[in-house]
C-alpha positions as a Markdown table, in Angstrom:
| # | Residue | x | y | z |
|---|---|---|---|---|
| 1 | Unk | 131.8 | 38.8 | 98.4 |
| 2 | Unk | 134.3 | 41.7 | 99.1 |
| 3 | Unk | 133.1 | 45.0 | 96.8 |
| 4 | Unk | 136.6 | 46.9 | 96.4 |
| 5 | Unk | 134.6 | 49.9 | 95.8 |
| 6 | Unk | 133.2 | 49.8 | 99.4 |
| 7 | Unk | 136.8 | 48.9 | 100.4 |
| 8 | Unk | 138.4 | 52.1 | 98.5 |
| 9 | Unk | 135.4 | 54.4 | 100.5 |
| 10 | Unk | 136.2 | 53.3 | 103.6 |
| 11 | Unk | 139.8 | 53.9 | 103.3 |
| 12 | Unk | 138.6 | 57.8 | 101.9 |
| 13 | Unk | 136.9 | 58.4 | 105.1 |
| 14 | Unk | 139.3 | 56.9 | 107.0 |
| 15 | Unk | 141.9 | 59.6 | 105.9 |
| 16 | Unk | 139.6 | 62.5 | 105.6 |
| 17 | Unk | 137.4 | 62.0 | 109.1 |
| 18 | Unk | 140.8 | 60.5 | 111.0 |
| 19 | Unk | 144.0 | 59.8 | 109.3 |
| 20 | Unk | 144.8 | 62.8 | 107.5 |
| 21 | Unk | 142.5 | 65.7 | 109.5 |
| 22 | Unk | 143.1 | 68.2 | 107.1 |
| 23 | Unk | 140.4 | 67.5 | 104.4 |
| 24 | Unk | 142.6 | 69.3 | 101.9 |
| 25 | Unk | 145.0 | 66.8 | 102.2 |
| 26 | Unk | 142.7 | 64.0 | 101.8 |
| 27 | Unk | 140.8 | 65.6 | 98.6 |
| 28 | Unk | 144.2 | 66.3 | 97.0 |
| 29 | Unk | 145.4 | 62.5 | 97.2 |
| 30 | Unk | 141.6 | 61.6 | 96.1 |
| 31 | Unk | 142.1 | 64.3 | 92.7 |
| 32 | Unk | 145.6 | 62.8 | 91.9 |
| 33 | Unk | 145.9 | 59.0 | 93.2 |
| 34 | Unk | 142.4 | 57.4 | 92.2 |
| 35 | Unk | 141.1 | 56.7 | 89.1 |
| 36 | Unk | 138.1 | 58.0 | 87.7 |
| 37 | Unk | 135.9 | 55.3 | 87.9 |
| 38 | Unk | 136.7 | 55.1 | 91.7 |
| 39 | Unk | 136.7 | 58.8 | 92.1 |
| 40 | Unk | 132.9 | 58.8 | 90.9 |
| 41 | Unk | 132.3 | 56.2 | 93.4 |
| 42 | Unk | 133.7 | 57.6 | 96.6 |
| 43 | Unk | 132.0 | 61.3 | 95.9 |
| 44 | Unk | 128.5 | 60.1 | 94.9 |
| 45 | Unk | 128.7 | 58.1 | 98.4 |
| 46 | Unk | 129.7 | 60.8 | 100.4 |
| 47 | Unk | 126.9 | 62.8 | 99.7 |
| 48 | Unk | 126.0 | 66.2 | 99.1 |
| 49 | Unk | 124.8 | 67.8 | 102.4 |
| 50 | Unk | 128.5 | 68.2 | 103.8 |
| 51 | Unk | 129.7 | 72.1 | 102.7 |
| 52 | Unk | 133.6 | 70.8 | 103.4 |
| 53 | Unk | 133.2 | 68.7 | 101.0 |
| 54 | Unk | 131.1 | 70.2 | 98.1 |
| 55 | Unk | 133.8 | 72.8 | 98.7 |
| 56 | Unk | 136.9 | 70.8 | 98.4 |
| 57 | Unk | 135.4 | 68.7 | 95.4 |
| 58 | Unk | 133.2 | 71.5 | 93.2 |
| 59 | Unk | 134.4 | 74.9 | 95.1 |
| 60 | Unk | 132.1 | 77.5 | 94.1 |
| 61 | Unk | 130.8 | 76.3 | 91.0 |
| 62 | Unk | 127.3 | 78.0 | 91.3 |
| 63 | Unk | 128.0 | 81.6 | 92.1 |
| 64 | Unk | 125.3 | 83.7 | 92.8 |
| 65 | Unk | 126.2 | 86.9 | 93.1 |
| 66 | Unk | 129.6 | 88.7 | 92.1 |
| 67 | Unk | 131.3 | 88.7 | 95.3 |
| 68 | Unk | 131.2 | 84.9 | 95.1 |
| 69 | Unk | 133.0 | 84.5 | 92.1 |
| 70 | Unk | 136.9 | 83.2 | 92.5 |
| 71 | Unk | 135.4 | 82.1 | 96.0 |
| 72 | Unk | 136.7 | 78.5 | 95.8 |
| 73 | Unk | 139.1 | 76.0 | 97.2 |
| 74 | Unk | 141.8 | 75.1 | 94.6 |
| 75 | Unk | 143.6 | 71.4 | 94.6 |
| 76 | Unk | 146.9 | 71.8 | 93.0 |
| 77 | Unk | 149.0 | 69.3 | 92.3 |
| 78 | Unk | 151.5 | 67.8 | 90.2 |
| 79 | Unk | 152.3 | 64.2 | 88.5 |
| 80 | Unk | 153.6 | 62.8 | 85.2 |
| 81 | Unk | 149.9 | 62.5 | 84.4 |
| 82 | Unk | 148.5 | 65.3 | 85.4 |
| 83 | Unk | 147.1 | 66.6 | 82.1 |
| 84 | Unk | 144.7 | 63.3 | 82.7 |
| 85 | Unk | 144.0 | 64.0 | 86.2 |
| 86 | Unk | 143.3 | 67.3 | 85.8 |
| 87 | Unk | 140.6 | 66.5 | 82.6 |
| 88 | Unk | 139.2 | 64.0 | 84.9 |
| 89 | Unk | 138.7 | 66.2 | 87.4 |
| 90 | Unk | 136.8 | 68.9 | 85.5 |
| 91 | Unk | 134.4 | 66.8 | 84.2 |
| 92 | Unk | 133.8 | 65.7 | 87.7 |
| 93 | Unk | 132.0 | 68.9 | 88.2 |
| 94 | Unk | 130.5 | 68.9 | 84.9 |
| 95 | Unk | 128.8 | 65.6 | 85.4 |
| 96 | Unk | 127.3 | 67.1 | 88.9 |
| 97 | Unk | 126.1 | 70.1 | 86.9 |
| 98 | Unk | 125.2 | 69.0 | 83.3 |
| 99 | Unk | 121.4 | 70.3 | 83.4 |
| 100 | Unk | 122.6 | 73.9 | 84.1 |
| 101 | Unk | 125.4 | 73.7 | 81.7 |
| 102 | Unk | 122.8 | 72.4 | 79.1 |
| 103 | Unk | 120.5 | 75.5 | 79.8 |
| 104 | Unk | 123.4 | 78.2 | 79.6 |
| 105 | Unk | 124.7 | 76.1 | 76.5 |
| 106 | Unk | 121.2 | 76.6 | 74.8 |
| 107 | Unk | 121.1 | 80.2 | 76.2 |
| 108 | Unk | 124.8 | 80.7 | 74.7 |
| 109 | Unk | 124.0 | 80.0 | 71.4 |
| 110 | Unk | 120.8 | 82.2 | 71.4 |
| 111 | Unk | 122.3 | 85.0 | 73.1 |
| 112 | Unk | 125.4 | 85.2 | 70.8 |
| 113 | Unk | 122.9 | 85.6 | 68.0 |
| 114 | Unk | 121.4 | 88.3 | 69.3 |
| 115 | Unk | 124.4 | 89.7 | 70.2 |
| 116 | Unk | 125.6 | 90.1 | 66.3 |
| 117 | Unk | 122.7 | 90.9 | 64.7 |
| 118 | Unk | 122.0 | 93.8 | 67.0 |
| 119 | Unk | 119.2 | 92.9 | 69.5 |
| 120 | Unk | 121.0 | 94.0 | 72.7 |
| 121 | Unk | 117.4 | 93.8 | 74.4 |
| 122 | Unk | 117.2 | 90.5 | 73.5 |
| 123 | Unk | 120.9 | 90.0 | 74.5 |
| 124 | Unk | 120.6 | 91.5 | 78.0 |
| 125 | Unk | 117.6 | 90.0 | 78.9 |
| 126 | Unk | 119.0 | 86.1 | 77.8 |
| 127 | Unk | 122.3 | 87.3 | 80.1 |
| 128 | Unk | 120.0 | 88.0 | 83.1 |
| 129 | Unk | 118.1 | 84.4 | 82.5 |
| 130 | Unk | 121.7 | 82.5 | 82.8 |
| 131 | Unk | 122.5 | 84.2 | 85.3 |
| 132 | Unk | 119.4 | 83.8 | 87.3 |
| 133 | Unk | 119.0 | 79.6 | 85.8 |
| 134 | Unk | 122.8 | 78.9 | 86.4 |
| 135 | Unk | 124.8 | 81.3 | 87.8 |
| 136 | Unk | 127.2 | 85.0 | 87.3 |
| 137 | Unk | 130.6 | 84.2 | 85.4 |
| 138 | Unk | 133.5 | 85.4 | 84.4 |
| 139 | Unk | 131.6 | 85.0 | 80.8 |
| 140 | Unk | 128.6 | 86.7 | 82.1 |
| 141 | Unk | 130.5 | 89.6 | 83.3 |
| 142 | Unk | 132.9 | 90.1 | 79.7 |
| 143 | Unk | 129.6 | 90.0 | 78.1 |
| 144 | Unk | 128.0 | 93.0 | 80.2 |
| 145 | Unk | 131.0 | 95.1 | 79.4 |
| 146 | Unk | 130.5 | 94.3 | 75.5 |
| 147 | Unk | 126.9 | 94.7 | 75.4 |
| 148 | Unk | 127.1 | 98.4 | 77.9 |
| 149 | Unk | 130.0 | 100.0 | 75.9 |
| 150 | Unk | 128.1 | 99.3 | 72.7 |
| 151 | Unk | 124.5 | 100.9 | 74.4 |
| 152 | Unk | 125.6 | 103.2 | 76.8 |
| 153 | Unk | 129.2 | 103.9 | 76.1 |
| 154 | Unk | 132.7 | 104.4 | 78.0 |
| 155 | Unk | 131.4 | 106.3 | 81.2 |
| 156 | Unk | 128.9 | 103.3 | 82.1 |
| 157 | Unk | 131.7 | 100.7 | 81.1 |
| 158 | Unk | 133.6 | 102.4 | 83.6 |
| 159 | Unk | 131.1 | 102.4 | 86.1 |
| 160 | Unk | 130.7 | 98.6 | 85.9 |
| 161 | Unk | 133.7 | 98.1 | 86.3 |
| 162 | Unk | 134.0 | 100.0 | 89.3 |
| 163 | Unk | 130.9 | 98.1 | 91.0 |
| 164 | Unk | 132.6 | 94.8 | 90.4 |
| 165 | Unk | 135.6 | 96.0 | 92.1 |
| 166 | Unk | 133.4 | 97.2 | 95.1 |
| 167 | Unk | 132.0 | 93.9 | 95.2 |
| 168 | Unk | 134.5 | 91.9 | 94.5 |
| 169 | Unk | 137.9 | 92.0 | 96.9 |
| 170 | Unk | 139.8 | 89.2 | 95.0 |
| 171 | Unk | 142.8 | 90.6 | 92.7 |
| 172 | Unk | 142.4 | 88.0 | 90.0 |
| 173 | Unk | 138.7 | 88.4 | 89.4 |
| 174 | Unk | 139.5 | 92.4 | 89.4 |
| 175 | Unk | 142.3 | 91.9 | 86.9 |
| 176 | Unk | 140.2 | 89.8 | 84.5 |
| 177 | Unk | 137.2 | 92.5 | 85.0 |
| 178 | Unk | 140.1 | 95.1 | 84.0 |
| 179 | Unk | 141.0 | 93.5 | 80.7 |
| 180 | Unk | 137.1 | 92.8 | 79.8 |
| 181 | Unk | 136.8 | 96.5 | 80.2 |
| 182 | Unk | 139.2 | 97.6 | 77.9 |
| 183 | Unk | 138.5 | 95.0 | 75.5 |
| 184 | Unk | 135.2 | 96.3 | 75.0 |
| 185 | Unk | 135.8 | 99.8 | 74.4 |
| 186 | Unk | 134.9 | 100.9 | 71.0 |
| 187 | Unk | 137.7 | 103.3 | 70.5 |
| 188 | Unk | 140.6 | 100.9 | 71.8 |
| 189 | Unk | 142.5 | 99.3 | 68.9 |
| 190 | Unk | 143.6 | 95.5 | 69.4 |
| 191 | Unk | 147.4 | 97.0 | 69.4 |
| 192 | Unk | 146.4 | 99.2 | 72.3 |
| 193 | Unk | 144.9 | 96.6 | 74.7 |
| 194 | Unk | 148.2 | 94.0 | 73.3 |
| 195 | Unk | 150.7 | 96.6 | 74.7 |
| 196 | Unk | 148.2 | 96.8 | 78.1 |
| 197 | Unk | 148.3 | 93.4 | 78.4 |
| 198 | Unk | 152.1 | 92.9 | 78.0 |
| 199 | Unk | 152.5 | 95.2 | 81.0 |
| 200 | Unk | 150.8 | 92.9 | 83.1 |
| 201 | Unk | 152.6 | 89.8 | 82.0 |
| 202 | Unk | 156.8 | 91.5 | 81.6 |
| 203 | Unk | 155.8 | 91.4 | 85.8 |
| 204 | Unk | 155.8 | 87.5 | 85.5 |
| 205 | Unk | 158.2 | 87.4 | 83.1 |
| 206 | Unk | 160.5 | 89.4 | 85.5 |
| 207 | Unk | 159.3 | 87.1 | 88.5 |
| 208 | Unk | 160.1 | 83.9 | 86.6 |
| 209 | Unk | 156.4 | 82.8 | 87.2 |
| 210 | Unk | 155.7 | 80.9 | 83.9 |
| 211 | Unk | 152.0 | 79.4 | 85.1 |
| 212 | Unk | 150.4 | 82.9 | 85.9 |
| 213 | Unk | 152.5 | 84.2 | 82.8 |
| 214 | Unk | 151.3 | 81.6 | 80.2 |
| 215 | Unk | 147.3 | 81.3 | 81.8 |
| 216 | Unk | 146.6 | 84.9 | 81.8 |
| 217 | Unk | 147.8 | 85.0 | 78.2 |
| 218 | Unk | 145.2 | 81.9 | 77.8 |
| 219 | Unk | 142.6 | 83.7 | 79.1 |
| 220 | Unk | 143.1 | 87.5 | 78.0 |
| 221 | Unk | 144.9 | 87.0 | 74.7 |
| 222 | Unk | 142.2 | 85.2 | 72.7 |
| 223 | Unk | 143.6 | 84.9 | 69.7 |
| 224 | Unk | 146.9 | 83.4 | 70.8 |
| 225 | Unk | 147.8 | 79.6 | 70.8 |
| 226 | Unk | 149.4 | 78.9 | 74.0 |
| 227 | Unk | 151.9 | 76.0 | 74.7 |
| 228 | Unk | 150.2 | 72.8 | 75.9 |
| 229 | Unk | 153.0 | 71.7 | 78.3 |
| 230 | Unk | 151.1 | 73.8 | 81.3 |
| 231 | Unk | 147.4 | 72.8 | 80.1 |
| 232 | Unk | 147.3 | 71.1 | 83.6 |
| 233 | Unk | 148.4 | 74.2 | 85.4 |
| 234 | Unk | 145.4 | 76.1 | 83.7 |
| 235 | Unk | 143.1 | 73.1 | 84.5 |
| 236 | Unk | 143.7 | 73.4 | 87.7 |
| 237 | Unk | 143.3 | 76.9 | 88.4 |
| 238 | Unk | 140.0 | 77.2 | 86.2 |
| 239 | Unk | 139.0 | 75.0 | 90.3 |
| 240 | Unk | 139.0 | 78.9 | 91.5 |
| 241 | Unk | 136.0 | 79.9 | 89.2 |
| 242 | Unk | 132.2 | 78.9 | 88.0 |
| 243 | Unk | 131.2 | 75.8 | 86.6 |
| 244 | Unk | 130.4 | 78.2 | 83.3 |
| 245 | Unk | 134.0 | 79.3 | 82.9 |
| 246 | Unk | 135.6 | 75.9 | 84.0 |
| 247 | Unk | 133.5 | 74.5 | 81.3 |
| 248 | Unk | 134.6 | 76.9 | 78.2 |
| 249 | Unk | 138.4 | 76.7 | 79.4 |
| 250 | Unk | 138.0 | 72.9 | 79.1 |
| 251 | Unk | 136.6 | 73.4 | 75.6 |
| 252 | Unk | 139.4 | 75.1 | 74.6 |
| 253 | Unk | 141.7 | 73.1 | 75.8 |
| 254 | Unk | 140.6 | 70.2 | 74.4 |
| 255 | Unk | 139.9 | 71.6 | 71.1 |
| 256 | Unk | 143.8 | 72.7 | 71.3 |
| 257 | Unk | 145.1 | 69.4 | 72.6 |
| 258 | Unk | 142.9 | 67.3 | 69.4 |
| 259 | Unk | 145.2 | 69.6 | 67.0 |
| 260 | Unk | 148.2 | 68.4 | 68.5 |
| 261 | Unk | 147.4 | 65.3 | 67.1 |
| 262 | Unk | 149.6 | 63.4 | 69.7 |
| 263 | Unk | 149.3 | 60.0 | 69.2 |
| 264 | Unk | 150.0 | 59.2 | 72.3 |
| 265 | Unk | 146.9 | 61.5 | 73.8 |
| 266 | Unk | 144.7 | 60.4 | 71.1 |
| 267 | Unk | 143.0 | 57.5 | 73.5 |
| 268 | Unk | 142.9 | 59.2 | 76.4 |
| 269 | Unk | 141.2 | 62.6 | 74.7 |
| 270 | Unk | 138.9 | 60.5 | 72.3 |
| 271 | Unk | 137.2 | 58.7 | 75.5 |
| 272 | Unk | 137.2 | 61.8 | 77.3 |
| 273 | Unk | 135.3 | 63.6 | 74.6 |
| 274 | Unk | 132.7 | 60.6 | 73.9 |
| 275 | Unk | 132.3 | 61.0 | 77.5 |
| 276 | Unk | 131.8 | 64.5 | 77.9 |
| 277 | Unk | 129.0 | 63.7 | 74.8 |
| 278 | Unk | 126.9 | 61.7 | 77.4 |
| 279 | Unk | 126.8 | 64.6 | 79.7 |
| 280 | Unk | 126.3 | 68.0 | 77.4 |
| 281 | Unk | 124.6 | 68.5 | 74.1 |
| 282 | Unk | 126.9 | 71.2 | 72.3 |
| 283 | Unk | 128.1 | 71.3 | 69.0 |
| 284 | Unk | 131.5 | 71.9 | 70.4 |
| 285 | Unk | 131.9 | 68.1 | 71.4 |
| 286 | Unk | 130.4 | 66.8 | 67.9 |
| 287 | Unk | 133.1 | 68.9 | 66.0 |
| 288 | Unk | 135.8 | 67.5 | 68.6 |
| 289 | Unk | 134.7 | 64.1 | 68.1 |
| 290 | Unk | 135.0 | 64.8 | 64.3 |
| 291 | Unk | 138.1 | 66.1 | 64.5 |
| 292 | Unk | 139.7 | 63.7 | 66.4 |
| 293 | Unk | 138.2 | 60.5 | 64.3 |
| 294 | Unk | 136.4 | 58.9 | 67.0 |
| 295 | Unk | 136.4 | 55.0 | 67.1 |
| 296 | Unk | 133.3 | 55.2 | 69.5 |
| 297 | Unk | 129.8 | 55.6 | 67.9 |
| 298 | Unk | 128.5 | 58.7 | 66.3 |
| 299 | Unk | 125.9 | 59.6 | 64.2 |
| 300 | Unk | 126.0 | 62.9 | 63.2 |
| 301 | Unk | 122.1 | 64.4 | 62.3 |
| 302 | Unk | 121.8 | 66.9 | 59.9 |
| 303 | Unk | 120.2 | 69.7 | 60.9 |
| 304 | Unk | 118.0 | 72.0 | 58.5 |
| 305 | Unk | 120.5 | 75.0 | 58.8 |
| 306 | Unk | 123.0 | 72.0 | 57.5 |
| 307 | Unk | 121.0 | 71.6 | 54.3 |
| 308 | Unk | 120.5 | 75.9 | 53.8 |
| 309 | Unk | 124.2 | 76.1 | 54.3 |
| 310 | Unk | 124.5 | 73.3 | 51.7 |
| 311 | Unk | 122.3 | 74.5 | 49.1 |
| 312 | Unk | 123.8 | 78.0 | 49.0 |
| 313 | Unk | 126.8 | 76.4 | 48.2 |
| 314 | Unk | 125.0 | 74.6 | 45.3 |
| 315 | Unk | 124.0 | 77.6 | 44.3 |
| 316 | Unk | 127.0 | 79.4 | 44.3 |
| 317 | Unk | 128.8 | 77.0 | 42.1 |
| 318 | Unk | 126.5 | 77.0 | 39.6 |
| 319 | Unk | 126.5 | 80.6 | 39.3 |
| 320 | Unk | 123.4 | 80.8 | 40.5 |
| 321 | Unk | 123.7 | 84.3 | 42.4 |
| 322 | Unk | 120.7 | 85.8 | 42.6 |
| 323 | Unk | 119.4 | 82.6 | 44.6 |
| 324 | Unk | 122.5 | 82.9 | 46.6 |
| 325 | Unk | 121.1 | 86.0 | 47.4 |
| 326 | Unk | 117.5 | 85.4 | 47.8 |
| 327 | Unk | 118.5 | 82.5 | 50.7 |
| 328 | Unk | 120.8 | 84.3 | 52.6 |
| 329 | Unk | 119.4 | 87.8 | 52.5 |
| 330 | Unk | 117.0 | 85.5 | 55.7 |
| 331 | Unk | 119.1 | 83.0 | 56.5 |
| 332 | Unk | 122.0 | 85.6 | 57.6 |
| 333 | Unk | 119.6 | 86.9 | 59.5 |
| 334 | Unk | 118.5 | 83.7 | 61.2 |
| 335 | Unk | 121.2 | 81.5 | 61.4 |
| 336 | Unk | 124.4 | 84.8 | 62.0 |
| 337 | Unk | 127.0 | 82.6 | 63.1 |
| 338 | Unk | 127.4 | 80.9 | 59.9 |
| 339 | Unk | 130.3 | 82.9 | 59.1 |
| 340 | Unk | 131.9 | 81.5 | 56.7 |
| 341 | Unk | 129.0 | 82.2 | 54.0 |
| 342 | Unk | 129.3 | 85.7 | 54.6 |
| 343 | Unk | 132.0 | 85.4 | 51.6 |
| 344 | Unk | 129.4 | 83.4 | 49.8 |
| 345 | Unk | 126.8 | 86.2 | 49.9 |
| 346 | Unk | 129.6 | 89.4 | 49.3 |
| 347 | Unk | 130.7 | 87.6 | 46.4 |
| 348 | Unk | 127.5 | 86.7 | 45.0 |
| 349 | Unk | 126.6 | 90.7 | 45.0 |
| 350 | Unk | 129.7 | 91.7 | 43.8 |
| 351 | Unk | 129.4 | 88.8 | 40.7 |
| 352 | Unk | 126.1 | 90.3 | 39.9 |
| 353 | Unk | 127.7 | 93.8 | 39.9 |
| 354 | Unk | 125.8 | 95.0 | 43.2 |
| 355 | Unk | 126.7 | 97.0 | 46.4 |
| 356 | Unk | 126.5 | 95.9 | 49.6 |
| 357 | Unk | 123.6 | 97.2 | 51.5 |
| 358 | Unk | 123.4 | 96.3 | 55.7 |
| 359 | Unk | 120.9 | 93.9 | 56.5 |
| 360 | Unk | 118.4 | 93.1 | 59.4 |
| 361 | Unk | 117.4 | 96.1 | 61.5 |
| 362 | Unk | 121.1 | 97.5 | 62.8 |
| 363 | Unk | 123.0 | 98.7 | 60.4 |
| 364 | Unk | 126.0 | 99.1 | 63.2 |
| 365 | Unk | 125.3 | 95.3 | 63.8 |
| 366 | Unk | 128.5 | 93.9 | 64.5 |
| 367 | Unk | 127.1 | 91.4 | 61.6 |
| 368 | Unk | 126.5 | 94.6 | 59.2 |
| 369 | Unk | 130.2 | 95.6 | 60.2 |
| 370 | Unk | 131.6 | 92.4 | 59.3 |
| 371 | Unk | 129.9 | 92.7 | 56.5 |
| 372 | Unk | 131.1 | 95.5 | 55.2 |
| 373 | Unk | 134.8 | 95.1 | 56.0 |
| 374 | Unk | 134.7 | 91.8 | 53.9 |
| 375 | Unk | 132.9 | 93.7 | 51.3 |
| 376 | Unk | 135.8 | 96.3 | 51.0 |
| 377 | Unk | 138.8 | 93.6 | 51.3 |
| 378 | Unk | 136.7 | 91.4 | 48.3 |
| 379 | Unk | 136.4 | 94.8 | 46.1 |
| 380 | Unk | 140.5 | 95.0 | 47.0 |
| 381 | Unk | 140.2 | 98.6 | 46.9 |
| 382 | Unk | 141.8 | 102.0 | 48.8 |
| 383 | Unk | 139.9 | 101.1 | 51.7 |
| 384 | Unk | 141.2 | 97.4 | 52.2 |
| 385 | Unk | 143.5 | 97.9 | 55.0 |
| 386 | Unk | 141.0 | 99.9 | 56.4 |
| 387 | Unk | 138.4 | 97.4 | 56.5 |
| 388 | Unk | 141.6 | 94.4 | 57.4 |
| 389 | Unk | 141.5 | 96.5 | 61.1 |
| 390 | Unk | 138.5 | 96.2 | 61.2 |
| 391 | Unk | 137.9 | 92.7 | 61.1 |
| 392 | Unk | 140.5 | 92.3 | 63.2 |
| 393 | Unk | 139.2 | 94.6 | 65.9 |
| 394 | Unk | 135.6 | 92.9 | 65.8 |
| 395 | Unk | 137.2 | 89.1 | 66.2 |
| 396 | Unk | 138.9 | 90.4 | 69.3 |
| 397 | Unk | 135.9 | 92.0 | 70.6 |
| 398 | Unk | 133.7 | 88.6 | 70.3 |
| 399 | Unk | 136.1 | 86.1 | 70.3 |
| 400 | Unk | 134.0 | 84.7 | 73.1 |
| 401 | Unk | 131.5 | 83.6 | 71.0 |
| 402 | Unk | 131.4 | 79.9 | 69.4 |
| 403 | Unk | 131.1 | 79.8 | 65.8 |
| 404 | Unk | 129.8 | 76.8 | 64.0 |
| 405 | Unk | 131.1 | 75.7 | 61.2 |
C-alpha cells in the first residue's frame, strides 16, 4: 500500500539534498506549500541531528547567552493565506519546545507576582532560573531593565544597556534593548518615551516601509492596537527571535485576531487555539478559547483563587465591607494579579469611611502604587489627575505582564 506521507518526504529531500541546493529555498516552499499535517510529518522524519536544518525550521529558538539572540534564519514569504501559514508555522516550534515553554510559563506567572508586590530578590532570582531552564529573551532582558532601574537606578540601567550592546552586534536587538531602557526609567513619563518612539518610526514612514513601521509599533507601543492586515508580516519576523518571545507575540496576536470576531477566521483560530491547549497549560489559551466560543471540548476547573475572587464579590454586594476587607487584606497579597478587585477593596475602605494604608512589606510596591492612585481617582479629589498619570505610567511600565481575569 502506497503511504503518501512517505511519498511527500521523499519528494522534500529530493529538493532540499538535490533539486533545489539551496536549503532555504526548499524550507520556504515546505513553510508555505504544505499543510500542517504533512509539515509535521516531513520534520519529525528528518531528524534532529542536522544544524541546517534545525536552523532553517526553529532558528535560534534556545538562546543561551545574549549574543545569540536575533541569531536566526528567517523564511519570509507571502500568499493569500499567509496569516494561516504563518500560525502554523509558529506552533511548529512550540510543539518541539512545549516542556520549556511550560517551565517559563509557570516561572512567568510566579515571577510577575513577585515583581508587584515588591520582592525583587525573589524576582531576580526566578529571571536567572528561566534563563538558565529555557533560555535569555527579549522578555528576559525588558525585565532586567525594570527590575535594575527600580533597585539600583538610572546609571546601572545605563550600564546594562551598554553591555548588551557590547554583546550584541545586531541593530534590531540593540533598538529593542534601547526602548526597554527608557521604558523603565522611573523619571521618564509615557508622553516622553511616545515622542522617542515616534522618531524612530517618522524614518519608516518617510521610507514607505509599512512592515517595520507597524511591528515595531507592535512590539514597543504596548498599549496600542495595531492593524491585523500585517499579522503575518509580524509572525514571520518573531522566526528572528527566541522561542519565549515567538510565543508571547503569538499570544497576542491571537488574542487580537479572536476580537476581530471574523467569521471567516473563526474556524481556522478556534482549531488553532484548541491545538495550542494540547501543547501549553496557560491561562492565556483557556480565556482565548472562552472568548472565541469553542465548539471543541472544554471543561473549565475552578480553581480556589476562582472561589476567593467570588466570594469577595458576595461580600461586596451585600455590604458586607469589613469582610471584603478581612479576605483581601491576604489575598492581595497572594494572588496580586487579580486586578480588577483592587476597586473592590478601595471601595470597601472608603464605604466604611477608612484610609488607605500600603499593604505587604513595600510600600513603593508597584501594587501599593496602584493602589494608591485608584484610591485617589475613587475619593475624586484635587489629586485625581495626579494619580490618572500615574496609573497610566505604571501600565506602561508592566504591560508585559499577563493579568488574569
Amino acid at each position: 500500500m502506497i503511504d503518501f506521507n512517505d511519498i511527500l518526504l521523499r519528494q522534500f529531500k529530493v529538493d532540499l539534498f538535490e533539486k533545489d541546493k539551496n536549503p532555504y529555498v526548499s524550507f520556504l516552499k515546505l513553510k508555505y506549500k504544505y499543510d500542517y499535517s504533512d509539515i509535521c510529518y516531513i520534520v519529525d522524519n528528518l531528524g534532529d541531528k542536522n544544524k541546517t536544518i534545525n536552523d532553517h525550521i526553529y532558528g535560534c529558538s534556545l538562546p543561551l547567552s545574549i549574543n545569540e539572540l536575533g541569531d536566526s534564519k528567517v523564511l519570509y514569504g507571502e500568499g493569500k493565506d499567509a496569516f494561516e501559514k504563518e500560525i502554523n508555522w509558529s506552533l511548529l516550534a512550540i510543539r518541539k519546545y512545549s516542556k520549556e515553554l511550560q517551565v517559563f510559563i509557570n516561572k512567568k506567572t510566579e515571577y510577575e507576582k513577585a515583581l508587584v508586590v515588591g520582592d525583587y530578590q525573589k524576582a531576580n532570582l526566578i529571571l536567572d532560573k528561566i534563563e538558565k531552564e529555557v533560555c535569555i529573551s527579549l522578555w528576559g532582558i525588558e525585565q532586567r531593565f525594570i527590575l535594575i532601574e527600580i533597585e539600583k537606578g538610572l546609571k546601572e540601567n545605563t550600564k546594562f544597556l551598554n553591555d548588551i550592546n557590547e554583546k550584541n552586534k545586531k541593530w534590531f536587538i540593540k533598538r529593542f534593548s534601547h526602548f526597554f531602557s527608557l521604558k523603565a526609567e522611573k523619571e521618564l513619563s509615557v508622553n516622553q518615551y511616545n515622542i522617542s518612539l515616534a522618531r524612530l518610526l517618522f524614518r519608516y514612514i518617510e521610507s514607505d516601509n509599512q512592515v517595520d513601521l507597524h511591528y515595531y509599533n507592535f512590539k514597543l507601543n504596548f498599549l496600542e492596537v495595531e492593524q491585523q492586515t500585517l499579522f503575518p508580516d509580524f509572525l514571520a519576523i518573531e522566526g528572528y527571535h527566541s522561542i519565549i518571545d515567538k510565543y508571547i507575540s503569538l499570544i497576542r496576536i491571537l488574542q487580537l485576531s479572536v476580537l476581530e470576531n471574523d467569521k471567516d477566521k473563526k474556524g481556522f483560530l478556534d482549531s488553532r487555539i484548541y491545538y495550542l491547549s494540547k501543547k501549553i497549560q496557560d491561562f492565556n489559551i483557556d480565556k482565548l478559547r472562552l472568548l472565541i466560543d469553542t465548539s471543541f471540548q472544554f471543561d473549565f476547573k475552578a480553581q480556589e483563587t476562582d472561589l476567593n475572587r467570588l466570594m469577595a464579590l458576595d461580600y461586596y454586594t451585600n455590604a458586607e465591607y469589613e469582610k471584603v476587607l478581612s479576605l483581601l487584606d491576604t489575598y492581595l497579597l497572594e494572588s496580586p494579579l487579580t486586578i480588577e478587585l483592587y476597586e473592590v477593596y478601595l471601595k470597601s475602605i472608603i464605604l466604611l469611611n477608612k484610609t488607605f494604608k500600603p499593604i505587604g512589606s513595600d510600600k513603593n510596591s508597584f501594587q501599593n502604587r496602584i493602589l494608591k492612585a485608584l484610591y485617589g481617582i475613587l475619593l475624586r479629589d484635587d489629586s485625581m489627575p495626579e494619580c490618572l498619570n500615574e496609573i497610566r505610567k505604571i501600565a506602561f511600565n508592566i504591560s508585559s505582564i499577563s493579568i488574569p481575569s
